[in-house]
C-alpha positions in Angstrom: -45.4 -142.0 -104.7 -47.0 -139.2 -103.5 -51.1 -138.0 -104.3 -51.6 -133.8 -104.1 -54.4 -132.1 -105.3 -54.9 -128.7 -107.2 -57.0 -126.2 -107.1 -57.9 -122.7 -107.7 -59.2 -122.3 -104.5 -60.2 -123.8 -101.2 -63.9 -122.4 -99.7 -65.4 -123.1 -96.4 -68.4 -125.3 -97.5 -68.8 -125.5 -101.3 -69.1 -128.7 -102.5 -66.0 -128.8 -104.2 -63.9 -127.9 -101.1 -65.6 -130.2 -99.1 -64.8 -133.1 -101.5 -61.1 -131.7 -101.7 -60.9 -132.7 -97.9 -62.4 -135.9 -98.3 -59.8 -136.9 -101.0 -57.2 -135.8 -98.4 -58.6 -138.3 -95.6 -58.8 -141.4 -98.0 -55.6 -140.7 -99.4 -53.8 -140.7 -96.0 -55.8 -143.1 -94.7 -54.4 -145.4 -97.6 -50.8 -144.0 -96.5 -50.5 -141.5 -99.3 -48.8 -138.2 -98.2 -50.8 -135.6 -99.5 -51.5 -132.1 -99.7 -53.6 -129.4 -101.3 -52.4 -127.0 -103.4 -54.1 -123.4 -104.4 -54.2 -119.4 -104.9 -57.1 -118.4 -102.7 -58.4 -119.9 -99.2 -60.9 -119.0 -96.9 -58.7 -117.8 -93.7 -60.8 -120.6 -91.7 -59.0 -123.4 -94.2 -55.6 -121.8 -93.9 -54.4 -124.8 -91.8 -55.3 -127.0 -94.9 -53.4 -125.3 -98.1 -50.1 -124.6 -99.2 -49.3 -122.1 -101.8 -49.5 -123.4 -105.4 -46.5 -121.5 -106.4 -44.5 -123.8 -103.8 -45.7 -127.4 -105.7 -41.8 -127.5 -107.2 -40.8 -128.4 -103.6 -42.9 -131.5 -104.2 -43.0 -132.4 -107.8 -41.3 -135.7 -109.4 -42.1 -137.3 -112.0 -43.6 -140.1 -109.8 -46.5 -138.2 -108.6 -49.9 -138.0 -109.7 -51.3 -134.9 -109.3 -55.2 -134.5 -108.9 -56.3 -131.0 -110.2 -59.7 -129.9 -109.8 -61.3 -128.0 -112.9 -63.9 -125.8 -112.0 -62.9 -122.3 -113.8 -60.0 -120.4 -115.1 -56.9 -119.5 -113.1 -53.0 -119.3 -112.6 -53.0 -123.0 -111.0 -54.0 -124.6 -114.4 -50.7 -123.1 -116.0 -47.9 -124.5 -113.0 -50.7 -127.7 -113.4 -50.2 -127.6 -117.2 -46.6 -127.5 -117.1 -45.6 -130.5 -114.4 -43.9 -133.7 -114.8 -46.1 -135.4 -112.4 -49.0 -137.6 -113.6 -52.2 -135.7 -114.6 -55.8 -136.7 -113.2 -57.9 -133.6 -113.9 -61.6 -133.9 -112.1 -63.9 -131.6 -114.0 -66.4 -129.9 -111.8 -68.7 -128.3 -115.0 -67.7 -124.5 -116.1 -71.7 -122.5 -115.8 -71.8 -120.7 -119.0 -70.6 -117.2 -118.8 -73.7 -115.8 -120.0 -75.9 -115.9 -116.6 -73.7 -113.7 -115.4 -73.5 -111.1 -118.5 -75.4 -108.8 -116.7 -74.4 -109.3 -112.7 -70.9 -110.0 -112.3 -68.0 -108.8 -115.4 -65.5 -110.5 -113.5 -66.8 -114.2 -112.8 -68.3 -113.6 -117.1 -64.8 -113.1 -117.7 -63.6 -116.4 -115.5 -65.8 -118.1 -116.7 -65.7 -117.8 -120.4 -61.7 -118.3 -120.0 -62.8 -121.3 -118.6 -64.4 -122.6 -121.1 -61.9 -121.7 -123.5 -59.1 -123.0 -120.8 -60.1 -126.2 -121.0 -59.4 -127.1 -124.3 -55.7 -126.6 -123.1 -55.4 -130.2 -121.5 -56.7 -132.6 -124.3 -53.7 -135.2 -124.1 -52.1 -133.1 -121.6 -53.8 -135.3 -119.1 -53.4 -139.0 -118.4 -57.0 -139.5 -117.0 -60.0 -136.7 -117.1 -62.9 -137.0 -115.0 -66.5 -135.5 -115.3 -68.0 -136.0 -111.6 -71.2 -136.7 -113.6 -71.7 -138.1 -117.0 -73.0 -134.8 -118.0 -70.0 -133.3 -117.3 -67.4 -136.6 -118.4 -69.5 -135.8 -121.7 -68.5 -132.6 -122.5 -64.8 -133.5 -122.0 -65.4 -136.0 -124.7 -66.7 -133.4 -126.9 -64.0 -131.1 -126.2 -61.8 -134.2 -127.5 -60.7 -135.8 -124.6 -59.8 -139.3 -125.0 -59.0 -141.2 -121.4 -62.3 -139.8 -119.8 -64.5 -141.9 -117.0 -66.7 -140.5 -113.8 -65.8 -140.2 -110.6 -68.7 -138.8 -108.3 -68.2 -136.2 -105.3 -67.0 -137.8 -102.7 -69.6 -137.1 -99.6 -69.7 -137.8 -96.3 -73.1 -137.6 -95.1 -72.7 -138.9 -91.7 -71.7 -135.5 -90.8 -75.5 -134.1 -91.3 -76.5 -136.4 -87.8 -74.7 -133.7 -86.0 -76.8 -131.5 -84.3 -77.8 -128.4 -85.8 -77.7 -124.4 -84.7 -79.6 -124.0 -81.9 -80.7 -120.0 -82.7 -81.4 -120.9 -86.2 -83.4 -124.3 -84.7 -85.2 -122.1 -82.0 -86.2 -119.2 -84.7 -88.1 -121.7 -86.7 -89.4 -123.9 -84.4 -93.1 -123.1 -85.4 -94.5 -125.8 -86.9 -94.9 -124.0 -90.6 -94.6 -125.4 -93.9 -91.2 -125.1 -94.7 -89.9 -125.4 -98.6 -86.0 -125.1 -98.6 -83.6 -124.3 -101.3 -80.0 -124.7 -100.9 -77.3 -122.9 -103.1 -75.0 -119.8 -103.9 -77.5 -117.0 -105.2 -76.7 -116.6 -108.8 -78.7 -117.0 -112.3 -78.5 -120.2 -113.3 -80.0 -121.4 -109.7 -83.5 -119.6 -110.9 -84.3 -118.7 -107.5 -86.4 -116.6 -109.2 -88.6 -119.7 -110.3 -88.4 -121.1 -106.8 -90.3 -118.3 -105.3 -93.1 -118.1 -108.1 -93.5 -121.8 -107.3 -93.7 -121.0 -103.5 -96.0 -117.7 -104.4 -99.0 -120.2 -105.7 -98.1 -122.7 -102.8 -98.5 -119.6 -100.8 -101.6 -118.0 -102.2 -103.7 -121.2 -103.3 -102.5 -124.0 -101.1 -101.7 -123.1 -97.5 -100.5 -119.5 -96.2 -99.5 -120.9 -93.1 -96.1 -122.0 -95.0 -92.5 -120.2 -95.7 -89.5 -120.2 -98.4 -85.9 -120.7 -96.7 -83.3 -119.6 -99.9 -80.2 -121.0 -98.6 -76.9 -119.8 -99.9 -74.3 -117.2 -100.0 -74.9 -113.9 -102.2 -71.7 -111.7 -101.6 -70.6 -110.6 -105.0 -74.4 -111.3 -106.8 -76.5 -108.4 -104.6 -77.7 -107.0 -108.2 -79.5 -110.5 -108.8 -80.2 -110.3 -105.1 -81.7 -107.0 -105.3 -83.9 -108.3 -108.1 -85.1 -111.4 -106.3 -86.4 -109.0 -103.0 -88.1 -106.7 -105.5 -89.7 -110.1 -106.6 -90.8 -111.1 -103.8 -92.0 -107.7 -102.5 -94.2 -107.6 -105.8 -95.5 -110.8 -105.2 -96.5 -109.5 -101.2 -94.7 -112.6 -100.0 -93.5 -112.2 -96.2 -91.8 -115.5 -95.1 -89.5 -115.6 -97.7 -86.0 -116.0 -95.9 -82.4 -114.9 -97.7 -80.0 -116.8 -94.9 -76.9 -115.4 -96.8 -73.4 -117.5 -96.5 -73.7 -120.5 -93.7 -71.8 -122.5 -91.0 -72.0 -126.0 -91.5 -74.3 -126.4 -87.9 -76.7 -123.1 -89.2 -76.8 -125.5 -92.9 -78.1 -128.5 -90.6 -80.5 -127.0 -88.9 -82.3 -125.1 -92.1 -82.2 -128.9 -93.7 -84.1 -130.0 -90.4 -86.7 -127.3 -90.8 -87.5 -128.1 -93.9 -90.8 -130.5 -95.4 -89.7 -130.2 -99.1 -86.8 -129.4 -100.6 -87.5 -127.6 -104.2 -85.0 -127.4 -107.0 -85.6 -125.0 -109.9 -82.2 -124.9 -111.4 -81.4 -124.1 -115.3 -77.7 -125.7 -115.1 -76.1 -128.3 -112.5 -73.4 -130.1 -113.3 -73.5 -132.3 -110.2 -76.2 -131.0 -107.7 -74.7 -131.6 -103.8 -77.4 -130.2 -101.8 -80.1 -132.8 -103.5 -78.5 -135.9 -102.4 -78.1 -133.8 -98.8 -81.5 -133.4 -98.5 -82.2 -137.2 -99.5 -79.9 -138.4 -96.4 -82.1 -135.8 -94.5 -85.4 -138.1 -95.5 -87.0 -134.4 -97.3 -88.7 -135.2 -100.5 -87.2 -133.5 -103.2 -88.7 -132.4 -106.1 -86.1 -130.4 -108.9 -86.5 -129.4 -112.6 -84.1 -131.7 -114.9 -81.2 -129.5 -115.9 -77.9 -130.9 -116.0 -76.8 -133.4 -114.7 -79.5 -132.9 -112.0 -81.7 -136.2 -113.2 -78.4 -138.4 -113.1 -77.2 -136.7 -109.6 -81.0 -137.9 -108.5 -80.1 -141.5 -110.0 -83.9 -142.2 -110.0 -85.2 -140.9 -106.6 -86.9 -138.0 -105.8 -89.0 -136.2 -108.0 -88.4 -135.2 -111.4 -89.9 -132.2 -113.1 -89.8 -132.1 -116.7 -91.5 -128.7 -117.4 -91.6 -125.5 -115.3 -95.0 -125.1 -114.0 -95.8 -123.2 -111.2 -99.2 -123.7 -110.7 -98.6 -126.8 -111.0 -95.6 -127.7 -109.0 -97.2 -125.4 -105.8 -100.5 -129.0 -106.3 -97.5 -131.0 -106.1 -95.9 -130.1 -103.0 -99.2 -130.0 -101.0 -99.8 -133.3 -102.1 -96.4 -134.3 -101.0 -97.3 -132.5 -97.8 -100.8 -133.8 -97.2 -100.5 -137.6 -98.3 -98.1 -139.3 -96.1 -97.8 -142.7 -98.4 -96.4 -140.2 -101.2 -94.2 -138.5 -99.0 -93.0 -141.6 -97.6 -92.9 -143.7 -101.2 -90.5 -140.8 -102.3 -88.1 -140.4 -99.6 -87.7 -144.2 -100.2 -87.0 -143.8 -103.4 -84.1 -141.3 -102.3 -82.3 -143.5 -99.7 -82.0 -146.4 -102.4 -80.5 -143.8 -104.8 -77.8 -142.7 -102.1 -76.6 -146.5 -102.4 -74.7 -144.9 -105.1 -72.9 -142.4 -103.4 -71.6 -144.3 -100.4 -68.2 -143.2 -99.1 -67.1 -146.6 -99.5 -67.7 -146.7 -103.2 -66.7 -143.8 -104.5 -63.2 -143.9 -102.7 -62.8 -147.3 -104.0 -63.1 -145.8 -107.6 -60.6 -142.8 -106.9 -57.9 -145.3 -105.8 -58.8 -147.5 -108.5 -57.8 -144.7 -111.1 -54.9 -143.9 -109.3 -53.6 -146.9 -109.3 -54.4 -146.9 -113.0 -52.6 -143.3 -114.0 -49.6 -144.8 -112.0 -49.0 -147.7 -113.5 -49.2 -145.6 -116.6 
């Protein structure tokens, strides 16, 4: 029996490529041949794919086939129409209307998506959510066989060293308040920088906003966030556009609170990076953001600007919170070890094959 994976595409950092990877390692480690299969690749993970279009070189009936879910696409259909056995890992679809008025195209993905979905109900022999948010919504949709299986992380790899220009530029010792993701609506970076403006203005000037994350494809939304910011007169406010992985480490080591103001997360990676990195979080619960957190952190249940700027200066002036809270965060990574979570994939592939 052989374990391939499917995809739409394969990135250079995202959170679901990076998990793609890490299925790829258990599975051969476990002696599983195994390969990923998609349409698009970043050139620098050419070495990794093969061409989806090729999977009928490969396919038998004695397969199980792992195919990630994240929006609509060509793959779904070859995926859809396989003898292999079906585990389909649902990765949460943002709803097409935060993007009505920024990107037609990813609107139009998007809302296929959601519609796409409904495609597989007993088409599948397992379906995962990678959160119980997201395992419910299959449920809703009407699948049956549903479970969760979290992202699979390695967060060893964050005790590399980081970028030394990016470490040297910000070596000051300023307040630093860090948000990681790709620059689109539902992220409310917006919300992030009114929260940093009071911070800013009431609390302590010496401090700066680092707004990590890629924004090729959303420099309308972009463009409105710097017009923010320029209204608000704020001048350490930093757009780092797409990262390496060593520039990603060093902004996380810069960094005294990590602040998440999110409208929709269906998982929520860079919160459980920043709790291995010993930053107190603090994030609004959307999503699946308060399960991701699993009870560490902190957990905002209103948006409050004011309010959240006396929060983080508290966080940053009283070291027994600081410290109380960053313990809270390592006990909720027990979850998420590398050991654990691979345990459950090969559980449920040892359950779809039997099947």
């Amino acid at each position: 029996m052989e374990v391939h994976q499917f995809a739409t595409s394969l990135s250079y950092g995202d959170a679901i490529s990076n998990e793609m990877m890490e299925i790829r390692e258990v599975l051969k480690e476990k002696g599983y041949c195994s390969e990923i299969f998609v349409k698009f690749f970043d050139p620098r993970m050419a070495k990794h794919i093969k061409d989806y279009r090729e999977y009928k070189k490969y396919s038998s009936s004695k397969n199980v086939v792992i195919f990630h879910f994240s929006i609509g696409s060509p793959v779904s259909k070859v995926f859809f129409r396989i003898p292999d056995k079906k585990i389909m890992i649902y990765h949460n679809i943002t709803p097409y209307e935060y993007f009505l008025d920024y990107h037609r195209i990813l609107t139009r993905e998007c809302y296929k998506g959601r519609l796409e979905i409904n495609l597989f109900v007993d088409k599948v022999d397992l379906a995962l959510g990678d959160s119980e948010f997201n395992r419910l919504e299959l449920e809703r949709v009407g699948y049956r066989n549903t479970s969760v299986l979290p992202l699979l992380l390695d967060f060893a790899k964050f005790d590399r060293p980081g970028d030394p220009v990016v470490k040297k530029i910000f070596s000051n010792n300023k307040f630093t308040l860090l948000f990681v993701g790709r620059v689109i609506p539902n992220k409310k970076f917006e919300d992030v920088i009114k929260t940093f403006y009071f911070y800013n203005k009431y609390f302590n000037s010496d401090s700066r906003l680092i707004l990590a994350g890629d924004y090729r494809g959303m420099e309308q939304y972009l463009a409105g966030l710097q017009d923010l910011v320029q209204k608000l007169e704020l001048e350490d406010v930093h757009f780092t556009g797409h990262l390496s992985f060593p520039e990603l480490v060093a902004y996380f080591n810069t960094a005294d609170v990590y602040l998440s103001m999110s409208a929709h997360e269906g998982f929520g990676v860079p919160l459980l990076e920043a709790f291995y990195k010993r930053i107190p979080v603090v994030a609004f619960a959307a999503g699946a953001v308060e399960e991701t957190m699993n009870s560490g952190g902190i957990l905002l249940r209103h948006k409050d600007f004011a309010a959240t700027a006396a929060l983080l200066n508290e966080l940053y002036q009283d070291r027994g919170l600081r410290e109380k809270v960053v313990m809270s965060q390592k006990k909720a990574l027990k979850k998420y070890a590398l050991s654990n979570v691979s345990r459950i994939l090969l559980e449920y592939i040892k359950k779809v094959e039997k099947r």
